[in-house]
C-alpha positions in Angstrom: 109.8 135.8 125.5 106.4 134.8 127.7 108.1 133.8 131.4 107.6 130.6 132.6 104.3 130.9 134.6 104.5 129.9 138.8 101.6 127.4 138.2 102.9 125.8 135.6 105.2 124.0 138.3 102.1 122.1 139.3 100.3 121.2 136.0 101.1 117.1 134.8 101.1 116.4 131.4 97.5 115.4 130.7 96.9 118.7 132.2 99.3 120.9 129.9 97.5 119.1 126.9 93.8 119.5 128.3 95.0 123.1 128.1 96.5 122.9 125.1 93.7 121.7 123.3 91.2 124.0 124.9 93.4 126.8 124.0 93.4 125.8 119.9 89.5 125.7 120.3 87.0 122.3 119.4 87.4 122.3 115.5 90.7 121.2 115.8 90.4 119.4 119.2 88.7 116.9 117.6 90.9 115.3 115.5 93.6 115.3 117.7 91.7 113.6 120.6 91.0 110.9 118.0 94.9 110.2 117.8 95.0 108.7 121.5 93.3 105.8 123.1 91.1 105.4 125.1 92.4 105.6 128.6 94.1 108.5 126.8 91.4 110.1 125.5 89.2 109.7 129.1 91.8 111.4 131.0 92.7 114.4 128.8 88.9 114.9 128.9 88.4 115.0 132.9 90.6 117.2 133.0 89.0 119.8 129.9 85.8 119.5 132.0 87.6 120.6 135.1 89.5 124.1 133.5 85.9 126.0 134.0 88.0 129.1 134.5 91.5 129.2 132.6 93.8 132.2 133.1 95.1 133.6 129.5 98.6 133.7 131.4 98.8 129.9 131.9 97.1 129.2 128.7 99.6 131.4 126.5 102.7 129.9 129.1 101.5 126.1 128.0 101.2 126.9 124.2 104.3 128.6 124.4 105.7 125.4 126.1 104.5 123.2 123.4 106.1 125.7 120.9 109.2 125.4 121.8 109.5 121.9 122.4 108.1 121.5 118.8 111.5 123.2 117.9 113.0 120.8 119.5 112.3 118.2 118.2 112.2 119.9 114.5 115.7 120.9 115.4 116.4 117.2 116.6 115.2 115.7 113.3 117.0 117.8 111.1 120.5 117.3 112.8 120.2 115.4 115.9 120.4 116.5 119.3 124.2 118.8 119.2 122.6 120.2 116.4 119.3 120.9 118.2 120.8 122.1 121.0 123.1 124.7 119.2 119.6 126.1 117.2 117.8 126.3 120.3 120.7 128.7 122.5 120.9 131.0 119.1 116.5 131.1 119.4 116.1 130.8 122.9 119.7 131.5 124.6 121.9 129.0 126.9 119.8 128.4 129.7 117.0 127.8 128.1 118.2 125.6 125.5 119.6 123.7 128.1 116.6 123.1 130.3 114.7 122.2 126.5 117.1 119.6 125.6 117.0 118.3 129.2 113.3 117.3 128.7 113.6 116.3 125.2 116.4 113.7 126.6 114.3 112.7 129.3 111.3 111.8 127.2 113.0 109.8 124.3 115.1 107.8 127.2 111.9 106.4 128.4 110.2 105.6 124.7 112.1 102.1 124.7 114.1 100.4 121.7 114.5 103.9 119.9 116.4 101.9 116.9 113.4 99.6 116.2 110.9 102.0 114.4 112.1 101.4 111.2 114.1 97.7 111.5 112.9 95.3 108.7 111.1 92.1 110.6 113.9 89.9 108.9 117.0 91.8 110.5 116.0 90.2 114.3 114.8 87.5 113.2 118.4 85.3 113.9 119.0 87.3 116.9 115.3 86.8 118.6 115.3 82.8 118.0 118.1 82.9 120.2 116.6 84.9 123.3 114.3 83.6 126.1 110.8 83.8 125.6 110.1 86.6 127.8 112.3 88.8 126.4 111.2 88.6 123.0 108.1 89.2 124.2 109.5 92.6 125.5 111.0 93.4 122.3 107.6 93.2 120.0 105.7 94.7 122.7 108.1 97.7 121.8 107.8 97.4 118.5 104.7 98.8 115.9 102.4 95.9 115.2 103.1 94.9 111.9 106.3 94.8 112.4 106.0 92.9 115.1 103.3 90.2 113.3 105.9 89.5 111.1 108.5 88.8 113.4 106.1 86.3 115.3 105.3 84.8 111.8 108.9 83.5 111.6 109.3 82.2 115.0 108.7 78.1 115.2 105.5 77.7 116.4 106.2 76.6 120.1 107.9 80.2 120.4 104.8 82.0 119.0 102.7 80.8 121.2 104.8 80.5 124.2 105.9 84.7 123.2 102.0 85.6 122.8 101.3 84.4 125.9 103.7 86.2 127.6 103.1 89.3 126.2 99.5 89.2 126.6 100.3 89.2 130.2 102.9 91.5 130.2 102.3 95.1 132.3 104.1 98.1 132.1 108.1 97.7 132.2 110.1 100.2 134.2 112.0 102.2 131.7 115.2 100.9 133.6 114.6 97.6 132.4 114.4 99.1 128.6 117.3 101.0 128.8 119.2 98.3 129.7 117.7 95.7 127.2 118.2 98.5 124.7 121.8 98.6 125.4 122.3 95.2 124.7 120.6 95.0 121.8 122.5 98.0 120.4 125.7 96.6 121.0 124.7 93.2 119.3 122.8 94.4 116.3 125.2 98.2 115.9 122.4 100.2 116.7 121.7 101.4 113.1 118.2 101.3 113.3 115.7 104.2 114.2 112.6 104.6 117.4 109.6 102.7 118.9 106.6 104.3 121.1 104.7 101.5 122.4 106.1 100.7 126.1 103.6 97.9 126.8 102.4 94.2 126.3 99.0 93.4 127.4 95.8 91.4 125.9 95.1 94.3 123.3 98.6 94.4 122.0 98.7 90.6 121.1 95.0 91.5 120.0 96.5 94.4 117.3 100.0 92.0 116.3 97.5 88.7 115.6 95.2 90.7 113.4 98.2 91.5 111.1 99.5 88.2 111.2 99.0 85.4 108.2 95.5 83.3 109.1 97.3 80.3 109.5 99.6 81.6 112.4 97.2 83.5 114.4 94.5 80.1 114.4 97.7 78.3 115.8 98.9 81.0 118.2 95.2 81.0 119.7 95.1 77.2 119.4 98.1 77.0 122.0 96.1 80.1 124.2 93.2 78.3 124.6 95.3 75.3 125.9 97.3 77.4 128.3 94.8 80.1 129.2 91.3 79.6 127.8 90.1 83.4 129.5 92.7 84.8 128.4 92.2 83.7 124.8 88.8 84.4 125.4 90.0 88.2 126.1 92.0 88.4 123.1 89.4 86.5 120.7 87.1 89.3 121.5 89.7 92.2 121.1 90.1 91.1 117.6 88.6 91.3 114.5 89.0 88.9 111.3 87.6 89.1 107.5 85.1 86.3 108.7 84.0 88.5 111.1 81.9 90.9 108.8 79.0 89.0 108.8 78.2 90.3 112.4 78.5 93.6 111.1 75.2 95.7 110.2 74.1 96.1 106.9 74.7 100.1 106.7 78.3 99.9 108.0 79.0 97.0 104.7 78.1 99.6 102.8 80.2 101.7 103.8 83.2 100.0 104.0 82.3 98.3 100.4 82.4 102.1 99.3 86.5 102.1 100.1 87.3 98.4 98.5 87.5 97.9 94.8 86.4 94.8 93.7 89.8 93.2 92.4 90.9 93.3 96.1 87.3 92.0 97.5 86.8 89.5 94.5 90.3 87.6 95.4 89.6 88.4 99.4 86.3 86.5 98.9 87.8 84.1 97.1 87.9 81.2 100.6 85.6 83.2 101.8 82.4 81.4 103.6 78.8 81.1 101.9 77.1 83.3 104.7 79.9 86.1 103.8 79.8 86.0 100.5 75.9 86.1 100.9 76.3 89.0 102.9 78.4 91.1 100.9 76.5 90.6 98.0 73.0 91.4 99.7 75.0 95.0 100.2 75.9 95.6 96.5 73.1 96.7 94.2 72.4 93.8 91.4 74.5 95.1 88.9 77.5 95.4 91.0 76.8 92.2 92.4 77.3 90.0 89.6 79.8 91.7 88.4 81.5 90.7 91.7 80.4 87.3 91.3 82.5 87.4 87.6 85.3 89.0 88.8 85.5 86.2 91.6 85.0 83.5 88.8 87.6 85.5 86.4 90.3 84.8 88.8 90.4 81.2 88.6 93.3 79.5 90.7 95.0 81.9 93.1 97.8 81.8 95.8 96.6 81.6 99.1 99.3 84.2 100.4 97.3 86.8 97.8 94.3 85.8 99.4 95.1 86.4 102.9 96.8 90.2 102.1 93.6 91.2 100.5 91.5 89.9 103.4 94.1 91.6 105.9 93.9 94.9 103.8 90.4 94.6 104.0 90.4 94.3 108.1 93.0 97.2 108.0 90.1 99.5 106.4 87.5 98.2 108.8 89.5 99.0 112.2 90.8 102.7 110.8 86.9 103.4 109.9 85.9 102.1 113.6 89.3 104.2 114.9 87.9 107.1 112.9 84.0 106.6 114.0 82.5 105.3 110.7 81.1 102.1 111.6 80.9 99.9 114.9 82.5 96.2 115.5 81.1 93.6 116.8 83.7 92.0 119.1 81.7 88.8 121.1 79.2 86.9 120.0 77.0 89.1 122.3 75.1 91.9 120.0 75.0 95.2 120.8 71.6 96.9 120.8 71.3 100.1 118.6 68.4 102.4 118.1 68.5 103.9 115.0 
């Protein structure tokens, strides 16, 4: 077994991972780096840059690191953690095993509301109603986005706003603070639920949750913003991105995103859609596929508006993983970017 390196002591975690990933070499660097955001994505880089010289001892003592708190958590997933820790003295012995599950522990205690990962929206919804403001606020903050936009669908509309406003303002929370919310809510609800990552609120949060919510609520959630907060709603307008909101888009990236829709789902998602968008779809479709969009819009006749909006909202979902993923580029503000093609 490869001994724990002396320097190692020193290295923080965007370090270990800037070494990590220079280790496995840029093909596969890549991808990964697209995983974080971008105050993620910044830092790990600074710190690539700075490794001009990397030893192969520290290099090999970080993968080997990573390794074995893979098994971990490997071990952790198949049988939970006396399970993991049993598996991890037979590969690595006591000692080691010990110090491995130490860290394991003291990430996860820190992740917030581990149980909520896979909780349906309509399981909190009579508990949440019931809480202040604030800390429902804490709760979908902690919670992934979708699941969280449907929550704040259900709440009356007073509390939607009142909740997005809060968490669009929210900082970090100290992971006393979770743990002890978390308690609670484990022994109301008999923690039988499963594990959340996000730790934080914040104008981009309420940015991602409104974007998967039902048209309706998000105009009335921003509605109540721009009462309370104009800039701040301002912020968040701009952070988000709605099926209306193609038409700022260039003509190249419609194509592209045209490419991954088929024209059931755009015909009904056009369906409310305004004249200027429908005009500028269409100028993006060649003249054959255009009218037979047109007919497939007309074919439809009298539709639900619910199947309207989760078209448009699949639609949007497509959009923001191609901008995630580098495809095509959003227009957030009514101020256009300049490109140079």
């Amino acid at each position: 077994m490869i001994k724990k390196h002396p320097q190692m002591k020193s290295l923080s975690g965007v370090q270990k991972v800037a070494i990590f990933l220079i280790t496995i070499g840029p093909d596969k660097t890549v991808p990964l780096l697209k995983q974080l955001d971008e105050s993620e994505m910044e830092q790990v880089t600074v710190e690539i840059a700075r490794f001009k010289n990397l030893p192969s001892d520290v290099a090999q003592a970080v993968v080997m690191e990573f390794y074995e708190m893979m098994m971990a958590d490997k071990y952790i997933a198949q049988g939970g953690l006396n399970f993991a820790a049993k598996m991890l003295e037979s590969a690595f012995g006591r000692g080691k095993a010990r110090d491995l599950m130490k860290k394991v522990k003291a990430v996860t205690d820190v992740t917030g509301f581990k149980f909520l990962k896979s909780v349906h929206p309509g399981e909190l919804i009579n508990y949440l109603q019931k809480e202040h403001p604030q800390t429902i606020a804490l709760i979908l903050a902690n919670m992934k986005h979708h699941q969280a936009a449907g929550i704040l669908s259900e709440l009356s509309t007073d509390l939607q706003g009142d909740v997005a406003l809060r968490m669009a303002t929210m900082g970090k929370t100290s992971p006393e603070l979770l743990r002890e919310i978390e308690d609670v809510l484990i022994t109301q609800m008999g923690g039988s639920l499963g594990a959340c990552q996000n730790l934080g609120g914040g104008v981009k949060a309420v940015a991602e949750i409104l974007n998967s919510t039902k048209r309706g609520v998000e105009q009335a959630i921003m509605e109540l913003l721009i009462q309370r907060d104009p800039e701040l709603a301002t912020e968040i307008k701009n952070l988000m991105f709605v099926f209306e909101d193609l038409t700022k888009l260039r003509d190249k990236d419609i194509q592209k995103i045209l490419k991954g829709v088929d024209s059931k789902s755009l015909g009904m998602a056009l369906k409310v859609a305004s004249e200027n968008l429908k005009a500028k779809i269409f100028n993006n479709l060649s003249k054959q596929a255009s009218e037979a969009l047109q007919e497939e819009i007309e074919f439809l006749g009298p539709v639900r508006r619910r199947e309207v909006e989760a078209s448009q909202l699949d639609i949007v979902a497509l959009v923001r993983q191609m901008e995630f993923r580098g495809e095509i580029v959003l227009a957030r503000s009514q101020q256009q970017e300049e490109y140079v093609e």
